[in-house]
C-alpha positions as CSV (number, residue, x, y, z in Angstrom):
1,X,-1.4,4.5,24.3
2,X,0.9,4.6,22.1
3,X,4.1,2.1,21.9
4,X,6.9,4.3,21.0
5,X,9.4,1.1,20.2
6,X,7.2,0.0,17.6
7,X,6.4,4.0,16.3
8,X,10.3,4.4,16.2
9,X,10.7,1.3,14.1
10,X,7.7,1.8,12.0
11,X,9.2,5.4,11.4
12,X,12.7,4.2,10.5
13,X,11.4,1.8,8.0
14,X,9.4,4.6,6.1
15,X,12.0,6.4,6.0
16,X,14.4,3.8,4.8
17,X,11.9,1.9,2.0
18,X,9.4,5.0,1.1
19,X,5.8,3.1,2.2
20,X,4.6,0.9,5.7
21,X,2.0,-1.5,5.1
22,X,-0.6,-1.2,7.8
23,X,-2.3,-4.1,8.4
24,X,-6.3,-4.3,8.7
25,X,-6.4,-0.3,7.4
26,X,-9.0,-1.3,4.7
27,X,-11.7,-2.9,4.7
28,X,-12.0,-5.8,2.2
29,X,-14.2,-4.1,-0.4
30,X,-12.3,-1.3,-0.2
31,X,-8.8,-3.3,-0.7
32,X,-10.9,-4.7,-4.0
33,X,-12.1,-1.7,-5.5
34,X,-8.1,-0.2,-5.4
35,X,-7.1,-3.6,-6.5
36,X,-9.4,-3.8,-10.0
37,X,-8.7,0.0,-10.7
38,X,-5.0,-0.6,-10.4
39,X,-4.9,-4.0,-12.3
40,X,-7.1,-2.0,-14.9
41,X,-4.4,0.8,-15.1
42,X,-2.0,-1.8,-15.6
43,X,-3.3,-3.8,-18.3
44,X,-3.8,-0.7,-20.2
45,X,-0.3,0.5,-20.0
46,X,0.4,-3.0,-21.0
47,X,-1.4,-2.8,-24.4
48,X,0.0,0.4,-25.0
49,X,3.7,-0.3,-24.8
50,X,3.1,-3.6,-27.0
């Protein structure tokens, strides 16, 4: 069942700030495999502005 209070607020505030963090969504390796390819992307864009 779904609460609608929550799905209303949840709604507004992906509206309002563009993302909504879902807690528990991923799984831990998961989380860490997004996590190294993105702090990879970053380091490189890093290097290439310097």
């Amino acid at each position: 069942m779904i609460d609608e209070t929550l799905f209303k607020e949840n709604l507004e505030y992906l509206n309002l700030h563009g993302f909504l963090l879902i807690k528990n969504a991923l799984d831990d390796e998961t989380v860490a495999l997004w996590q190294g390819i993105l702090y990879s992307m970053y380091e490189k864009n890093e290097r290439s502005t310097r």
